[in-house]
C-alpha positions as CSV (number, residue, x, y, z in Angstrom):
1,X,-9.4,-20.8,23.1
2,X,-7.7,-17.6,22.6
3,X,-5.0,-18.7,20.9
4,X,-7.0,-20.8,18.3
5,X,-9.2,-17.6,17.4
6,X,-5.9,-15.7,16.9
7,X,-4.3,-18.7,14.6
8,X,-7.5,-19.0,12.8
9,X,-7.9,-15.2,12.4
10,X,-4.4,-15.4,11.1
11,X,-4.7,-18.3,8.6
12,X,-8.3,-16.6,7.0
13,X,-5.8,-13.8,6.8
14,X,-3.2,-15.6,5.0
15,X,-5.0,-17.7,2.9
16,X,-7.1,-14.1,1.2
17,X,-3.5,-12.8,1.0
18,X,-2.8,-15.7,-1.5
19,X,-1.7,-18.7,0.2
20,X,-3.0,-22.2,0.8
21,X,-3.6,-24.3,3.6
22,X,-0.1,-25.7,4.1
23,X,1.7,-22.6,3.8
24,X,0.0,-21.0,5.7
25,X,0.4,-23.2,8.1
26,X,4.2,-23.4,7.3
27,X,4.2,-19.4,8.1
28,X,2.2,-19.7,11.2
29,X,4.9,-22.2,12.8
30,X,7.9,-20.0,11.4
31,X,5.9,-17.0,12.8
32,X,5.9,-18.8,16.4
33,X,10.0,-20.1,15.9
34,X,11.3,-16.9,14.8
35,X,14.1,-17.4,12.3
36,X,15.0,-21.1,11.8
37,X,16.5,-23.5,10.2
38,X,14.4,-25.8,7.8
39,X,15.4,-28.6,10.2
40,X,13.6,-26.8,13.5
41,X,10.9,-25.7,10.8
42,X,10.1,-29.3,9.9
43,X,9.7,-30.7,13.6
44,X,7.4,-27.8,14.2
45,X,5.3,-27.9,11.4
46,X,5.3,-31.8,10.8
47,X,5.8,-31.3,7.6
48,X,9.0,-33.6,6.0
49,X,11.8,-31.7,4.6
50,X,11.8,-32.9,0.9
51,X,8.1,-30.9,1.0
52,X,9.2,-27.8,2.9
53,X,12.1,-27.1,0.6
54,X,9.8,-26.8,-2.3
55,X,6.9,-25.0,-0.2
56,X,9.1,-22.8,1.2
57,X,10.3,-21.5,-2.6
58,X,6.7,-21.2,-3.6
59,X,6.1,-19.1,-0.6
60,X,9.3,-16.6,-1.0
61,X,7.9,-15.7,-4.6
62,X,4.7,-14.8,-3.4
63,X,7.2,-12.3,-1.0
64,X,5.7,-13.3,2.2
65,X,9.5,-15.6,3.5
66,X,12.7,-14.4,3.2
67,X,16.2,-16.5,3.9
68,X,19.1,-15.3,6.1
69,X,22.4,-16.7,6.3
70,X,23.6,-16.8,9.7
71,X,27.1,-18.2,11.5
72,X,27.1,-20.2,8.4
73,X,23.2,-21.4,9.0
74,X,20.5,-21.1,6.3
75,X,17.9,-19.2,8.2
76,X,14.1,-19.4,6.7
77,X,12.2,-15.9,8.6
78,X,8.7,-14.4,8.1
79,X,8.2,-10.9,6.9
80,X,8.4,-7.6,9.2
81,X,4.3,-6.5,9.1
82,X,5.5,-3.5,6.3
83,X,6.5,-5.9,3.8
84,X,2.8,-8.0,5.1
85,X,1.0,-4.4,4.9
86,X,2.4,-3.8,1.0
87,X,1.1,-7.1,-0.2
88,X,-2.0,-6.3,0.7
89,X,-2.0,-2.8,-0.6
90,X,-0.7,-4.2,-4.0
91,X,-3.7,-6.4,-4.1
92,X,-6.2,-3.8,-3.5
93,X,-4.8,-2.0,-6.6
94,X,-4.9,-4.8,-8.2
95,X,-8.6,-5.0,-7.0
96,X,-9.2,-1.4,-7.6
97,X,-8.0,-2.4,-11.4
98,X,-10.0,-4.9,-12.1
99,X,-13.1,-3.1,-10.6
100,X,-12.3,-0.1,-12.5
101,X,-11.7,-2.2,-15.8
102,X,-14.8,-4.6,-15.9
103,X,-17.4,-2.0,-17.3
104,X,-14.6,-1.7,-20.1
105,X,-14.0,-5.6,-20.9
106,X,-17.9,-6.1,-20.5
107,X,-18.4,-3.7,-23.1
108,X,-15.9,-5.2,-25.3
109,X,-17.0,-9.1,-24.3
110,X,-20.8,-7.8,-25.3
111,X,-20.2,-5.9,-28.3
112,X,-21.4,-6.3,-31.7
113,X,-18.3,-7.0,-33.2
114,X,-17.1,-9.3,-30.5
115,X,-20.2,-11.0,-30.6
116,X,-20.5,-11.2,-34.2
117,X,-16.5,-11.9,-35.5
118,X,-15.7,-15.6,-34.7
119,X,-12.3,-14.6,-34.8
120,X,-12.3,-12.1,-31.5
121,X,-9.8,-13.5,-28.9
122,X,-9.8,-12.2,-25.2
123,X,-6.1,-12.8,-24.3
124,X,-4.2,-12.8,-21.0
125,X,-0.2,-12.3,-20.1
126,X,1.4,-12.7,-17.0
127,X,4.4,-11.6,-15.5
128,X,7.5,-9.4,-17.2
129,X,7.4,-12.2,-20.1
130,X,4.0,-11.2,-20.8
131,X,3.8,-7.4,-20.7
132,X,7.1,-8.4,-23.4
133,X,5.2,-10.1,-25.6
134,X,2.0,-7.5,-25.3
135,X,4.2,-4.5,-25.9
136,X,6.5,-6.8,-29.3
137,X,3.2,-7.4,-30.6
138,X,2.6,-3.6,-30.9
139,X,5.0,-4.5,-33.7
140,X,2.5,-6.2,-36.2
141,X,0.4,-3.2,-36.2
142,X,-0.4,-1.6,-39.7
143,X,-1.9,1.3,-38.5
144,X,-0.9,4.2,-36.1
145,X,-1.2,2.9,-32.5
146,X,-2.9,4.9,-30.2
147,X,-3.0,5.0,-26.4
148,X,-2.7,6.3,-22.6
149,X,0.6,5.6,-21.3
150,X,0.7,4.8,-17.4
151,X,4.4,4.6,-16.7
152,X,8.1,4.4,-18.7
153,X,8.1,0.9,-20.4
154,X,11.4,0.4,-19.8
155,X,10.2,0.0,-15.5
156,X,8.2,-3.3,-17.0
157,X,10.5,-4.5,-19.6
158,X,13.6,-3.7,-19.2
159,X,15.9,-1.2,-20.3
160,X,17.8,-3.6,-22.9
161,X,14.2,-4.9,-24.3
162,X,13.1,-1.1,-24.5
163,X,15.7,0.1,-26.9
164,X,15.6,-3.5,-29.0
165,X,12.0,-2.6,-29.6
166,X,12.4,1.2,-29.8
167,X,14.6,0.4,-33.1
168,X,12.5,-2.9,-34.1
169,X,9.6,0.5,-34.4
170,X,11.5,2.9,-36.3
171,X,13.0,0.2,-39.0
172,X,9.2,-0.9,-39.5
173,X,8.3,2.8,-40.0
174,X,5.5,2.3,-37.2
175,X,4.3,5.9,-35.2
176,X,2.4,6.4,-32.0
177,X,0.5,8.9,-30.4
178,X,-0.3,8.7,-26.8
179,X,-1.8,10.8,-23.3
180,X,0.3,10.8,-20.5
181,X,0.0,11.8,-17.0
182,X,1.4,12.9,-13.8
183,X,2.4,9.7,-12.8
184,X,4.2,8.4,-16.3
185,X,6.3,12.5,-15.8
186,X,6.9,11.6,-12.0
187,X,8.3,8.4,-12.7
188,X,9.9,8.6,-16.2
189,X,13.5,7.1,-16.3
190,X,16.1,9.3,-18.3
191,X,18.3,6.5,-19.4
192,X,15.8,6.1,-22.4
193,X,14.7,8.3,-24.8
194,X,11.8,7.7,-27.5
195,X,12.0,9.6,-31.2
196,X,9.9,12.6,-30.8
197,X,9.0,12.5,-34.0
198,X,7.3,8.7,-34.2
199,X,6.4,9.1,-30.6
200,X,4.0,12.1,-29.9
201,X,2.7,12.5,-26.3
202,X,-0.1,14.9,-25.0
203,X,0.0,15.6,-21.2
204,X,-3.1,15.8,-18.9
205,X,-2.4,16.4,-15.5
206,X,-4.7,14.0,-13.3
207,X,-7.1,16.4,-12.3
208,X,-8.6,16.5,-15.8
209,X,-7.7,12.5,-16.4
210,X,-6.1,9.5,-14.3
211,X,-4.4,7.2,-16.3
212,X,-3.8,4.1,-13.8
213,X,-2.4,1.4,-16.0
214,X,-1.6,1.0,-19.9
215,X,-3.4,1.3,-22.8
216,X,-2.6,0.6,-26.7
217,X,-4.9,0.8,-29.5
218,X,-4.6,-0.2,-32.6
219,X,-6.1,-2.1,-35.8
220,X,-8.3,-4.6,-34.3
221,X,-6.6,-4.8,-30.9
222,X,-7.3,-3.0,-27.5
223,X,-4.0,-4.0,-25.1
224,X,-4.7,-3.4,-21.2
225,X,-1.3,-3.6,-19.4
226,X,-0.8,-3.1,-15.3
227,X,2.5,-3.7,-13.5
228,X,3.5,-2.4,-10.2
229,X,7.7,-1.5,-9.8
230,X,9.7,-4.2,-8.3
């Protein structure tokens, strides 16, 4: 009886964290074996190999397996509890976001002009690929862009995408004027540097104002933008 309430506490937990039934139950029985091989992880979790290979994948890029090699073995192991306590850290700021965000995209979802314009798009990105394509789009703007910068661009992008679109702004003759804060100074990479004279920054420290994520204005686009490094 014990043990059920303590597997069944355990999956609840695993499935909030992000996972579904079957990997869960994949993690549970990799838990139990300790490292293993996907052989040993197979008889224990009844589940056929052709399956577990391709469950086990989707479960390393949510970060919750990792692989070993050992004596020439591929190993399949569950995370130590620090990498299980930063997952769920990283979704309470992610929470935090979204709670912190939704009187701003109800405003903008309920405005006049959004309600009005039949052209007004709501549009989401995921991933590196889409903070790219949010931050290149900055590109078609015909007015000044305007914003509070949360962290260097070249931590979400790239360092190599950065300076392609660094020059892509100056040759279009594009400027920007943003607000930074303690953690965009704290965490600023000095391998880049933006044109002082397109790219004029204002510093408030975040006593006055805490900027937790990325925002660009301009024309008739508002861009919201949250990554976390690594």
């Amino acid at each position: 009886m014990v043990v059920y309430m303590v597997n069944n506490k355990l999956k609840t937990f695993l499935i909030k964290l992000g996972l579904d039934n079957q990997e869960s139950d994949i993690f549970a029985s990799l838990y139990r074996l300790g490292p293993a091989t996907v052989f040993q992880l197979a008889k224990e979790s009844k589940i056929n190999r052709t399956t577990l290979y391709r469950r086990i994948e989707e479960i390393q890029q949510k970060g919750l397996l990792e692989t070993i090699v050992e004596e020439k073995r591929l190993l399949v192991k569950t995370v130590d509890f620090a990498q299980l306590e930063n997952l769920v850290l990283q979704k309470a700021d992610e929470a935090e976001f979204l709670q912190k965000n939704i009187p701003i995209i109800k405003s903008l979802l309920n405005s006049e002009y959004g309600m009005v314009q039949p052209g007004t798009k709501v549009l989401f990105y995921k991933g590196q690929e889409g903070i790219r394509q949010m931050v290149w789009h900055t590109l078609r703007a015909k007015s000044e862009i305007v914003g509070f910068t949360f962290r260097d661009l070249t931590e979400a992008v790239g360092l190599k995408f950065a300076s392609r679109w660094h020059e892509e702004f100056l040759v279009r003759g594009l400027r920007m004027r943003d607000i930074i804060g303690d953690e965009y100074l704290n965490n600023q990479k000095k391998e880049f540097a933006y044109s002082r004279e397109v790219f004029q920054s204002r510093y408030l420290p975040s006593s006055i104002l805490s900027i937790d994520h990325q925002t660009d204005i301009y024309d008739d686009v508002v861009a919201f933008y949250n990554w976390h490094e690594g």
